[in-house]
Backbone as numpy.savetxt, mean C-alpha at the origin, in Angstrom:
# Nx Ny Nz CAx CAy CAz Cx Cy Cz
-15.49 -83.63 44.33 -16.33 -82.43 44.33 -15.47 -81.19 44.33
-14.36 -81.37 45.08 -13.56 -80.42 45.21 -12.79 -80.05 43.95
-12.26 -80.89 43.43 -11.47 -81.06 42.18 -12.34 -80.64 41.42
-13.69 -80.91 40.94 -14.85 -80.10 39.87 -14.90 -78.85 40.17
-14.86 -78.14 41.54 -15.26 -76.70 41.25 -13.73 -76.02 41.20
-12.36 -76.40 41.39 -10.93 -76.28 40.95 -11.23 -76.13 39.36
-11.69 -77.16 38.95 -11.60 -77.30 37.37 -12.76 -75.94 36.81
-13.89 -75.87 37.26 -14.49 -74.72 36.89 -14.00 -73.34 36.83
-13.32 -72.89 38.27 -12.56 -71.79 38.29 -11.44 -71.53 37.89
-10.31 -72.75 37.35 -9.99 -72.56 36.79 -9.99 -72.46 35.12
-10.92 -73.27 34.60 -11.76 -72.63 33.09 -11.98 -70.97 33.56
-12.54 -70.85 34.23 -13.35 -69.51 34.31 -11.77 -68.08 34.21
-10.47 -68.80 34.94 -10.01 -67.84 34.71 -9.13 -67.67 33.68
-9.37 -68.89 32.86 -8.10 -69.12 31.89 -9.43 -68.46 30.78
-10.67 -68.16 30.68 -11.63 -67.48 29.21 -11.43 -66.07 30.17
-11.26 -65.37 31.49 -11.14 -64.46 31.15 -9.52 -63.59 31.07
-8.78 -64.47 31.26 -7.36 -63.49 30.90 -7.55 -63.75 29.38
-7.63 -64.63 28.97 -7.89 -64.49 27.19 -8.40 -63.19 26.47
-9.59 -63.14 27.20 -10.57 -61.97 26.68 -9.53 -60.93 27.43
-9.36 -60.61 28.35 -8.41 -59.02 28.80 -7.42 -59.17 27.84
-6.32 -60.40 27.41 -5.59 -60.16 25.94 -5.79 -59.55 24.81
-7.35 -60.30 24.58 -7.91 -59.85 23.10 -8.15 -58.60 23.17
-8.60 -57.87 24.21 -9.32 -56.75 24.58 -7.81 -56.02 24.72
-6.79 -56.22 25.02 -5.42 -55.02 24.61 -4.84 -55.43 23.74
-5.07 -56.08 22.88 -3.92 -56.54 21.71 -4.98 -55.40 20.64
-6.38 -55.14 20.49 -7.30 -54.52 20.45 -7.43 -52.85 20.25
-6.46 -52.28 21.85 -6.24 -50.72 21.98 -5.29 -51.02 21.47
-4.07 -51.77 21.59 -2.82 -51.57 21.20 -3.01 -51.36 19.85
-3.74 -51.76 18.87 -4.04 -51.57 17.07 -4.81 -50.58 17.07
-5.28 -49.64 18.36 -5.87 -48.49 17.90 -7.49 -49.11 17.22
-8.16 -50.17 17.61 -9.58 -50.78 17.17 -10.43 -50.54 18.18
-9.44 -50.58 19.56 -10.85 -50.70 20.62 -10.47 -49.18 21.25
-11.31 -48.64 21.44 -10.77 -47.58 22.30 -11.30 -47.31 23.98
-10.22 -47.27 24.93 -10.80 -47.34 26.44 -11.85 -46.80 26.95
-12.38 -47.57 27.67 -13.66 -46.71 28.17 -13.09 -45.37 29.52
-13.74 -44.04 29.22 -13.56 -43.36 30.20 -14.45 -43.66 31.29
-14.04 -44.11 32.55 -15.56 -44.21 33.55 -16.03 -42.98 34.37
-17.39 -42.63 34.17 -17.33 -41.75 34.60 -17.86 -41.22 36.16
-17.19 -42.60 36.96 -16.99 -42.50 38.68 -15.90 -42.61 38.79
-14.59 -42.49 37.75 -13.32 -42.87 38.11 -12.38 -41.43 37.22
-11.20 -41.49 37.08 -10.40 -40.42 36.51 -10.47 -41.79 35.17
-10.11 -40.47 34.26 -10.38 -40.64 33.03 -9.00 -41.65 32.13
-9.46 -41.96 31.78 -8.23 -43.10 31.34 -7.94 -42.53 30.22
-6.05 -42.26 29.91 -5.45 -41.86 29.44 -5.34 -42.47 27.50
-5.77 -42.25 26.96 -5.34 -42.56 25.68 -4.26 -42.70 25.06
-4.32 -44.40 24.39 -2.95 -44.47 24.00 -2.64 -43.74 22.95
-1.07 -43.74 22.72 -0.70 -42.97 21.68 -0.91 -43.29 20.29
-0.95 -44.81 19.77 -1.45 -44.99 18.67 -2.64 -44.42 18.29
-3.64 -44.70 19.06 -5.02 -44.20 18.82 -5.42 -42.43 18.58
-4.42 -41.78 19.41 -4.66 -40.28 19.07 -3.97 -39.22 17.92
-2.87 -40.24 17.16 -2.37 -39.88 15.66 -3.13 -39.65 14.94
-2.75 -38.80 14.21 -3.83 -38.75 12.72 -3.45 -39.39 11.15
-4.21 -40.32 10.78 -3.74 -40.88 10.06 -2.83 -39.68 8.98
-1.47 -40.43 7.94 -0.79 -39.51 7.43 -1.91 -39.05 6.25
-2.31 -39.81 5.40 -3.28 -39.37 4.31 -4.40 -38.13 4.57
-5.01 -38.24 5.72 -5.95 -37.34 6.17 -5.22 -36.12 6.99
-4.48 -35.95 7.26 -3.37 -34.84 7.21 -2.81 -34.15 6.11
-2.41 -34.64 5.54 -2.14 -34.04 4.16 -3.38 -33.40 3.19
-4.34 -34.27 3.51 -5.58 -33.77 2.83 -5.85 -32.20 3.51
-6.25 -32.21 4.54 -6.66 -30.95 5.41 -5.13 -29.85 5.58
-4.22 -29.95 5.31 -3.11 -28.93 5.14 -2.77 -28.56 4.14
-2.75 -29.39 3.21 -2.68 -28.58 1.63 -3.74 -28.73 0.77
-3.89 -27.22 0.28 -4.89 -26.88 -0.33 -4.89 -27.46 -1.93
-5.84 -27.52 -2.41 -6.38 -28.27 -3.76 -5.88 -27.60 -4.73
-5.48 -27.79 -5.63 -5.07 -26.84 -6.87 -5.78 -26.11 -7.11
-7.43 -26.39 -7.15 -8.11 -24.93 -7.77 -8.49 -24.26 -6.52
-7.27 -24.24 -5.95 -7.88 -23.03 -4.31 -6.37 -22.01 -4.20
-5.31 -22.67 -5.04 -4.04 -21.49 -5.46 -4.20 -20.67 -6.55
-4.11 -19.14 -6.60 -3.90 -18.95 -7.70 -2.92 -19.28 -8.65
-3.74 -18.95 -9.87 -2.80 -19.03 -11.31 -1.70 -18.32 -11.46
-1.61 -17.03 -10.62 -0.61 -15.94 -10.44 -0.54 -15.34 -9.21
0.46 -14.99 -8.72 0.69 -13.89 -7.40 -0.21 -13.00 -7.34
-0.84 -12.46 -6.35 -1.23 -10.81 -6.14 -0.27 -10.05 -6.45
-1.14 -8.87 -6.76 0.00 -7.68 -7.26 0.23 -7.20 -5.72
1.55 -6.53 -5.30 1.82 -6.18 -4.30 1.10 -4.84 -3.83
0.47 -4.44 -2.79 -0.45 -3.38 -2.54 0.40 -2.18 -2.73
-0.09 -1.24 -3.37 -0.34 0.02 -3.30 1.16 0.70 -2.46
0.64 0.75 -1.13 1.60 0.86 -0.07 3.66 0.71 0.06
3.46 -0.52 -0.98 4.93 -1.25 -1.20 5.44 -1.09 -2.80
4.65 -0.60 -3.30 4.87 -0.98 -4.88 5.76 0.28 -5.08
6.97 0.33 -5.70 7.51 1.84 -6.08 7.19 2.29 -7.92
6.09 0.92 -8.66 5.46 1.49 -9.32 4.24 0.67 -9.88
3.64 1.18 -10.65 2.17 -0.15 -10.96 2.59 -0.77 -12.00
1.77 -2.10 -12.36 2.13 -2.72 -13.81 1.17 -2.31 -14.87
1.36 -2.68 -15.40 1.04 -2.24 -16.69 0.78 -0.85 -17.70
0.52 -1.03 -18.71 0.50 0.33 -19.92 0.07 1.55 -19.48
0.18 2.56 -19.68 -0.22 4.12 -18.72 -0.55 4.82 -19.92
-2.08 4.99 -20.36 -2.05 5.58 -21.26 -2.02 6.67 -21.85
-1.41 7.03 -22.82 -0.39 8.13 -23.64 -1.33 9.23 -23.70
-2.69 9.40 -24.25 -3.29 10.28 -23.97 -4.90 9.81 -23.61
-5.77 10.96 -23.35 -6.73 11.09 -22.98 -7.76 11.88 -23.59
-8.90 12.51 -23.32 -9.86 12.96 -23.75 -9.70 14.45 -24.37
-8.43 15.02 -23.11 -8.33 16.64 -23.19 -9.24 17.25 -22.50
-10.19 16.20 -21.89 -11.14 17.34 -20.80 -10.88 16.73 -19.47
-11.19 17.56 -18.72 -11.02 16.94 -17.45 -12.43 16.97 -16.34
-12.56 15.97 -15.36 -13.32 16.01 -14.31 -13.11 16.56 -13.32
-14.15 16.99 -12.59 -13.28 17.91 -11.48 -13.77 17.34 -9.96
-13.14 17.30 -8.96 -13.45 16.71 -7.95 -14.32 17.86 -6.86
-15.84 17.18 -6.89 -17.08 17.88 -6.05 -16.74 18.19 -4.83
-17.32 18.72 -4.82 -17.69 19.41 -3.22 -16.71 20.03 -2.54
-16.58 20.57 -1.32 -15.79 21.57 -1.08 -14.74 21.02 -0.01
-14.04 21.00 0.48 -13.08 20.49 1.28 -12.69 21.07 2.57
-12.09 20.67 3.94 -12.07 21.59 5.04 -10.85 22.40 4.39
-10.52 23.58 5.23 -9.72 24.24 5.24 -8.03 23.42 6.34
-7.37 23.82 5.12 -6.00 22.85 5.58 -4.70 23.70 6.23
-4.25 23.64 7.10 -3.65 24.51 8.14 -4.65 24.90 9.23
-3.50 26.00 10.25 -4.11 26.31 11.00 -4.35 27.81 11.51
-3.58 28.66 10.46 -3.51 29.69 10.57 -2.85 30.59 9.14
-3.24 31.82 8.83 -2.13 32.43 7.65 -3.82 32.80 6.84
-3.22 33.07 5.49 -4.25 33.46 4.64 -4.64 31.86 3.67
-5.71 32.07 3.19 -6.65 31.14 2.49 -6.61 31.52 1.48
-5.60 30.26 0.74 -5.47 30.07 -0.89 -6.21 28.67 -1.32
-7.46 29.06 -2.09 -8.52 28.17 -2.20 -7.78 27.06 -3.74
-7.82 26.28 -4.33 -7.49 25.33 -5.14 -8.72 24.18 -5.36
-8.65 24.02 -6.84 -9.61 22.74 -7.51 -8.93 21.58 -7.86
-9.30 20.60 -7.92 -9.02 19.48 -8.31 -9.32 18.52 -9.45
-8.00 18.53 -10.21 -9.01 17.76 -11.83 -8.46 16.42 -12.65
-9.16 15.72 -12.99 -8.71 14.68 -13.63 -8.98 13.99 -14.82
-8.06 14.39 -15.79 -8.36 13.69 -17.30 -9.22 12.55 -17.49
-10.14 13.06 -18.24 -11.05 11.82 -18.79 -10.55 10.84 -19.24
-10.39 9.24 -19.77 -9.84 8.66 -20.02 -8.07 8.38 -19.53
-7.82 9.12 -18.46 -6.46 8.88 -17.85 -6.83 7.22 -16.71
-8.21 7.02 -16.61 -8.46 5.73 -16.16 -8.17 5.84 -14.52
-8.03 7.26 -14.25 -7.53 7.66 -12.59 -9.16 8.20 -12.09
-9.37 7.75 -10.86 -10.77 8.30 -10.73 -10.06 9.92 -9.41
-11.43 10.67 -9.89 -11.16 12.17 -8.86 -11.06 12.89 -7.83
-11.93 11.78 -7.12 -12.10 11.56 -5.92 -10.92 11.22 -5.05
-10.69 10.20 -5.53 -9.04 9.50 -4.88 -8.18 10.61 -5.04
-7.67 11.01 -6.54 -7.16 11.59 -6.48 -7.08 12.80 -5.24
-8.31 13.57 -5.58 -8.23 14.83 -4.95 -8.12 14.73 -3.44
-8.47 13.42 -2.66 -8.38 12.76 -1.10 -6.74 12.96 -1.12
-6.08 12.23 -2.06 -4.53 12.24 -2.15 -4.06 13.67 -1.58
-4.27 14.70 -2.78 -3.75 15.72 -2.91 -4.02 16.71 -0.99
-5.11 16.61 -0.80 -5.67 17.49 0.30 -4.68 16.53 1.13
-4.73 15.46 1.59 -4.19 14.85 2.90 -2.95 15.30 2.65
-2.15 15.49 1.53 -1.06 15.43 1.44 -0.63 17.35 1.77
-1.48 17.72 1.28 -0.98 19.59 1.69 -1.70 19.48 3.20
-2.71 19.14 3.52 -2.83 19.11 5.30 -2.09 18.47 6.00
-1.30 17.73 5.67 -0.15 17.62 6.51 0.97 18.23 6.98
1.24 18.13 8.53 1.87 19.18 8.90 3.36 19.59 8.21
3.78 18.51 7.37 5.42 18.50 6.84 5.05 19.29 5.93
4.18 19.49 5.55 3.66 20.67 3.60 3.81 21.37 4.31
3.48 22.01 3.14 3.53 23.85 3.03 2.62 24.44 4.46
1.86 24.41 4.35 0.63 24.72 5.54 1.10 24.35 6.66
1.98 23.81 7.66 2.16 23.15 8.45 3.06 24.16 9.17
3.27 25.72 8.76 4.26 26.58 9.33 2.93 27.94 9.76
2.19 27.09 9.70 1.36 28.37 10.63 0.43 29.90 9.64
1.31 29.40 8.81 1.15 30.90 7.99 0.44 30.65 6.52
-0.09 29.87 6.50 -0.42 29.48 5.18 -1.84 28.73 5.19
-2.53 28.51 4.59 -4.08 27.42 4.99 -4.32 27.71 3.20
-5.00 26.57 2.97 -5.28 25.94 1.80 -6.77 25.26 2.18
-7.61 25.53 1.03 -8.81 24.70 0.74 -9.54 24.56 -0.50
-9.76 22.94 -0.89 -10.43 22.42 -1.85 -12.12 22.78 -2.24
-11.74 23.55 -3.42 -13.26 24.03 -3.86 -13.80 23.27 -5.08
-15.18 23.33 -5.19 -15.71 22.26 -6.90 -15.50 23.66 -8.13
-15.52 22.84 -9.13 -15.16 23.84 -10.15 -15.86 24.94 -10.29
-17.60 24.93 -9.69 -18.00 26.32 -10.16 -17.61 27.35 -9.21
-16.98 27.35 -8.28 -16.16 28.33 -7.49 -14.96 28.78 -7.89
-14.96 29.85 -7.63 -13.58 30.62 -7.62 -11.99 29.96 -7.02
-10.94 29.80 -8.37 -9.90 28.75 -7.13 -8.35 29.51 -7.42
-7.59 29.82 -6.66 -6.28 30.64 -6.93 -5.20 29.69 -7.90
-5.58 28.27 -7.76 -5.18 27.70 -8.86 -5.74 26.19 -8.84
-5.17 25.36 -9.94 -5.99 24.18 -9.94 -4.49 23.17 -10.21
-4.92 21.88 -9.27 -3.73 20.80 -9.28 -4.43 19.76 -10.89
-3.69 19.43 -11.37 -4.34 18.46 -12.23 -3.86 17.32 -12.50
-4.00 16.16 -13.63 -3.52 14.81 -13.48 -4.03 14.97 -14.91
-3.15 14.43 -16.29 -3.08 14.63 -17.25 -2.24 13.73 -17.69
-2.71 12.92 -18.78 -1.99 11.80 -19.57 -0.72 12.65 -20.37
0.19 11.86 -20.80 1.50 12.63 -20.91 1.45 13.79 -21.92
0.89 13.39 -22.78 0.73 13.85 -24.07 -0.13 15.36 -23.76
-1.48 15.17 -23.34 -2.19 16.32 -22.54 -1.12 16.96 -21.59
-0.59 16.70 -21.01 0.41 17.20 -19.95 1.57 18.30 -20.50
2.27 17.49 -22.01 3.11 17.74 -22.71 2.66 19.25 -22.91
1.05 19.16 -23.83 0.72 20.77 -24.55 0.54 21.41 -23.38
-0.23 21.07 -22.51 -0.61 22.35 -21.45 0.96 22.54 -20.69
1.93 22.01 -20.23 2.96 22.88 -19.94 3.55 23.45 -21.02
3.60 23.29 -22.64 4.24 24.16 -23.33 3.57 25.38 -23.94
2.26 25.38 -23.57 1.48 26.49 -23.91 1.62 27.50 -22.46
1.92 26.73 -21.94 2.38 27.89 -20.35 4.05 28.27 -20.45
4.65 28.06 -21.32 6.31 27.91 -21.60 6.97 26.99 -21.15
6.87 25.99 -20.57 7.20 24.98 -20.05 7.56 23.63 -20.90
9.03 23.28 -20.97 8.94 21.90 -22.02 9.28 21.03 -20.80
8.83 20.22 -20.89 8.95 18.98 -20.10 9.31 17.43 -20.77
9.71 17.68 -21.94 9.93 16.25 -22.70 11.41 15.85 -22.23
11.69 14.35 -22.45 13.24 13.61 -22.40 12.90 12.73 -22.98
14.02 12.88 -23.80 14.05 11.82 -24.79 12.98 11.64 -25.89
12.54 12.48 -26.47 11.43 12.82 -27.08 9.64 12.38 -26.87
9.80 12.40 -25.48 8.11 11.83 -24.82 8.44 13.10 -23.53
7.09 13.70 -23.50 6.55 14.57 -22.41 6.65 13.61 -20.95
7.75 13.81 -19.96 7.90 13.08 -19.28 8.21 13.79 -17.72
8.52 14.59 -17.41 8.23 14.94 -16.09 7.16 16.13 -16.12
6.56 16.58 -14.88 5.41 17.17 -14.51 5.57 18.90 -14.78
4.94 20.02 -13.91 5.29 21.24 -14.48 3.92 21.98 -13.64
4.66 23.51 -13.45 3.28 24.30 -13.14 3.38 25.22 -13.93
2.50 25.70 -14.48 2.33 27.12 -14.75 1.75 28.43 -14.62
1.50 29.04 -14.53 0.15 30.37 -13.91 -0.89 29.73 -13.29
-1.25 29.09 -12.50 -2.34 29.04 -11.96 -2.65 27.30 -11.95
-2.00 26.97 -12.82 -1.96 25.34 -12.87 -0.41 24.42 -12.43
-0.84 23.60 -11.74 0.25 22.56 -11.16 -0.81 21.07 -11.88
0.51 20.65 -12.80 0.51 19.95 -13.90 1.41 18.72 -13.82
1.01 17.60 -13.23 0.92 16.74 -12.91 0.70 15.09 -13.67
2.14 14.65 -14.28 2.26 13.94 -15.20 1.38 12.34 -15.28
0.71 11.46 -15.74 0.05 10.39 -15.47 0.89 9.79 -15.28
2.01 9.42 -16.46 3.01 8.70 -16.09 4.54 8.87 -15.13
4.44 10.22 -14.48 5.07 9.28 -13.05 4.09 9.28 -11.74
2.61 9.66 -11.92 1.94 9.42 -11.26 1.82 8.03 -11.44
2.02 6.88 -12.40 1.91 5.43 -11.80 2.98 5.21 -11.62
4.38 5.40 -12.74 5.13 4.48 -12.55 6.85 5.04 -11.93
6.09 6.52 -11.15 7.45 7.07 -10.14 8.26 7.61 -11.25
9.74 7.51 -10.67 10.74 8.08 -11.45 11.90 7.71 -10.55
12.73 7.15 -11.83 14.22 6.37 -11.63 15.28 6.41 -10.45
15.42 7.89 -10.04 15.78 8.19 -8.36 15.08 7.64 -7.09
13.53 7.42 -7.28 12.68 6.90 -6.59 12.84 5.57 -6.33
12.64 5.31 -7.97 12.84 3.26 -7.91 14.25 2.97 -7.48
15.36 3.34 -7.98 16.87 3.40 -7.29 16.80 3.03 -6.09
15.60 3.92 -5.32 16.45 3.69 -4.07 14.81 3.10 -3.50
14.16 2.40 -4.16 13.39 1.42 -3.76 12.02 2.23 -2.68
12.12 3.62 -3.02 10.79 4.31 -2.42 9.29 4.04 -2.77
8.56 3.99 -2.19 7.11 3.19 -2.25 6.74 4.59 -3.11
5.50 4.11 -4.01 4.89 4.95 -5.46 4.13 5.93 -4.46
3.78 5.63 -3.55 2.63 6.88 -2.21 3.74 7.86 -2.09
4.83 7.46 -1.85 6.14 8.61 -1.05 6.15 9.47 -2.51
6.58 8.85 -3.80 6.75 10.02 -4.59 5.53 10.61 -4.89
4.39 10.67 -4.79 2.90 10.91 -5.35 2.93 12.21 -4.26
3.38 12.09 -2.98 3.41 12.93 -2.20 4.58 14.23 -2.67
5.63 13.49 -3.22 6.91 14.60 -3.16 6.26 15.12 -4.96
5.79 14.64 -5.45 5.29 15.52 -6.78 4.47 16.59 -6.49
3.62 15.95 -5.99 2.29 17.11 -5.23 2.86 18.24 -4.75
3.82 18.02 -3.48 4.35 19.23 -2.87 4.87 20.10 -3.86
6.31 19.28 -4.53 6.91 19.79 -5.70 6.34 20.89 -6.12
5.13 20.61 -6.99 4.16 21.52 -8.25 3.62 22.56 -7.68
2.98 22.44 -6.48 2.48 23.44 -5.73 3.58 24.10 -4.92
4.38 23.62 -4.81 5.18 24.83 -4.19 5.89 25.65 -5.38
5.81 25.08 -6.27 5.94 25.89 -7.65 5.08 27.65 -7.51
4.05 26.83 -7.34 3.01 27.79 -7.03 2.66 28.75 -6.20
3.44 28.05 -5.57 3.43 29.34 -4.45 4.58 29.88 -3.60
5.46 30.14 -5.07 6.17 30.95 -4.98 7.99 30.00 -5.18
7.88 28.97 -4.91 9.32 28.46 -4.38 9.75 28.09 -5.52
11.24 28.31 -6.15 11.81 27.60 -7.25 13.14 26.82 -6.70
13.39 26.36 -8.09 14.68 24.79 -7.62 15.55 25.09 -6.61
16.20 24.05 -6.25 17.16 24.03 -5.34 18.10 22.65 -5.39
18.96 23.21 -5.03 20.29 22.01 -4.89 19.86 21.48 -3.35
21.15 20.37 -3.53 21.23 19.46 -2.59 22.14 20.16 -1.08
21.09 20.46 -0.04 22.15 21.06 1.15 23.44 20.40 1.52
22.95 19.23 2.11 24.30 18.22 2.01 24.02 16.71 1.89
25.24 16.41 1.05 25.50 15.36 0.60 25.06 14.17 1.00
23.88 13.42 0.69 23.57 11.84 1.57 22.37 12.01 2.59
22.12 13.75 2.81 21.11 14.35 3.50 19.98 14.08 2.65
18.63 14.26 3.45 17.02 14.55 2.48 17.29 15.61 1.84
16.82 15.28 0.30 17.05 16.09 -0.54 15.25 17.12 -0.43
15.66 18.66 -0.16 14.73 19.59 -0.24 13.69 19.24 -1.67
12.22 19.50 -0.87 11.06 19.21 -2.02 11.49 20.16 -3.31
11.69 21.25 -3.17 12.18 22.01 -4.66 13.60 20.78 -5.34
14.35 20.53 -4.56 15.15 19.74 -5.85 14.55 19.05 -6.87
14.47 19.00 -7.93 14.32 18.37 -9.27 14.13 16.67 -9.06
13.45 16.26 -8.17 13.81 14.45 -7.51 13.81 13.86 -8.44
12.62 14.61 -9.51 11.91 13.59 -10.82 13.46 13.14 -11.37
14.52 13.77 -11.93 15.62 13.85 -12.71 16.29 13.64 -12.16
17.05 14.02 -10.59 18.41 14.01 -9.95 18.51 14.31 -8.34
18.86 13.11 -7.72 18.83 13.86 -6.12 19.65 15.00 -5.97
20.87 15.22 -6.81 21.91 16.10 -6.43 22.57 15.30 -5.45
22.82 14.22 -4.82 23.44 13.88 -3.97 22.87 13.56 -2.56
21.87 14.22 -2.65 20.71 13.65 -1.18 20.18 12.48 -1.73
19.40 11.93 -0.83 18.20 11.16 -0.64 16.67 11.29 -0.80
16.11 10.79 -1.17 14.45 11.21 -1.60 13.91 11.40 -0.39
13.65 12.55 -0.15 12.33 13.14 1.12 11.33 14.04 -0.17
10.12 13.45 0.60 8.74 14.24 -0.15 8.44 15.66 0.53
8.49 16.27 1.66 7.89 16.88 2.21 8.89 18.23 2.08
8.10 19.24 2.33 8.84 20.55 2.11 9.30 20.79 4.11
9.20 20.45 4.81 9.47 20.38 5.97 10.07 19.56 6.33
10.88 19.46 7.39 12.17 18.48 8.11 12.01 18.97 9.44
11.20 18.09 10.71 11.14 19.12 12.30 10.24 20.15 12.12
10.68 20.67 12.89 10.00 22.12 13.09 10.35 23.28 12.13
11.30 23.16 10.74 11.74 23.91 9.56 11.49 24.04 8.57
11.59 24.77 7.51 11.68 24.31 6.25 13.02 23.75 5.66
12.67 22.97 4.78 13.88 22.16 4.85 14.55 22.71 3.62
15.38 23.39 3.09 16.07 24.35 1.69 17.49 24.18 1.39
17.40 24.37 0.37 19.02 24.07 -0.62 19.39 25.38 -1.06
20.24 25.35 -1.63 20.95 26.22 -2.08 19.83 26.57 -3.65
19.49 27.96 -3.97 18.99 28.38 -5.05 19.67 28.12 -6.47
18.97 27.63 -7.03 19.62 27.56 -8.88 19.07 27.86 -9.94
């Protein structure tokens, strides 16, 4: 009798260490996975089981061919020292003019009012533009920024002491030589120009800068700014200037479009609390 229930318990324990085998040979292949109990701390997961297979990894980290582009982005605005593609040669000959009236820019001095305009077919819209131009004279490094001077953007049917414009090369070319002004190199109308009442403003280095600029790897915003100042300070009153010293920011009157003289490209007619000036030429 004794020997029968020996023989039972031991059957009984030799089917269940079997089954606790089968049952970890099981987690160990990552098939069974442990039960967490939840009157006890949580049982740790083996490491096979919490890998991710390699195939389904690769799937979810690299993206599908039709989710890359065919080509790079063009680099923004911000970084570019010029845009791609064709800049076209001419335009309509009329221009748009940018609406509505603008705050007054400075903070003190007399009020020299200015319009804003942009060749039809130059493919530049007027708005932008004319946002450009104002932020760029309300800033304290422009002209306006010495206390004595204030500037504001009027629409064309108002009265304006002069007008900034943006003109495909060719348009650009006649209206500075009908003001006396040649502006060609190399037989194409190629840097900008003011004349009586107009600051004349080339399309093409409004996209694609100018060679001192790209040289020294200046973003297309920095020269858009040092043209602007440039033309209008034409205007109001300031002519060329050399390079103060050597390897220094070259003063907004220097000629940047053509030649640092030996400075460095600065846009702004201010440096600190000064105006920043070269020697007269």
């Amino acid at each position: 009798m004794i020997d029968t229930r020996v023989a039972v318990i031991d059957r009984r324990r030799r089917i269940w260490f079997a089954a606790v085998m089968v049952a970890a040979l099981l987690v160990a292949g990552g098939l069974l996975l442990p039960t967490v109990w939840a009157s006890g701390p949580p049982v740790p997961m083996p490491v096979a089981s919490a890998a991710v297979p390699a195939p389904a990894l690769a799937a979810t980290s690299v993206p599908s061919a039709s989710a890359v582009p065919s080509t790079p982005p063009s680099p923004p605005l911000r970084t570019s020292v010029a845009l791609p593609g064709p800049v076209p040669a001419r335009g309509s000959g009329t221009f748009a003019y940018a609406p509505g009236r603008g705050k007054i820019l400075g903070t003190a001095g007399a009020v020299r009012r200015f319009r804003v305009a942009v060749e039809r077919g130059s493919g530049e819209d007027v708005v932008a533009f004319a946002a450009l131009v104002e932020s760029t004279l309300g800033d304290r490094r422009s002209w306006t920024g010495d206390g004595r001077l204030r500037l504001q953007r009027v629409p064309a049917g108002e009265k304006a002491d002069f007008t900034v414009f943006l003109a495909t090369r060719d348009t650009a070319g006649r209206m500075c030589a009908a003001g006396g002004v040649t502006i060609t190199v190399g037989g194409r109308p190629y840097t900008s120009c003011r004349t009586t009442g107009r600051a004349i403003i080339n399309l093409d280095r409004w996209r694609l800068s100018a060679p001192p600029y790209v040289a020294a790897k200046v973003p297309l915003p920095t020269y858009r700014q040092y043209v602007i100042n440039h033309e209008v300070g034409h205007e109001l009153g300031h002519g060329h200037q050399g390079c103060p010293k050597r390897g220094g920011p070259a003063p907004v009157m220097v000629q940047q479009t053509l030649t640092l003289r030996g400075c460095v490209p600065y846009a702004w007619p201010r440096r600190g609390n000064r105006l920043l000036q070269g020697p007269s030429l």
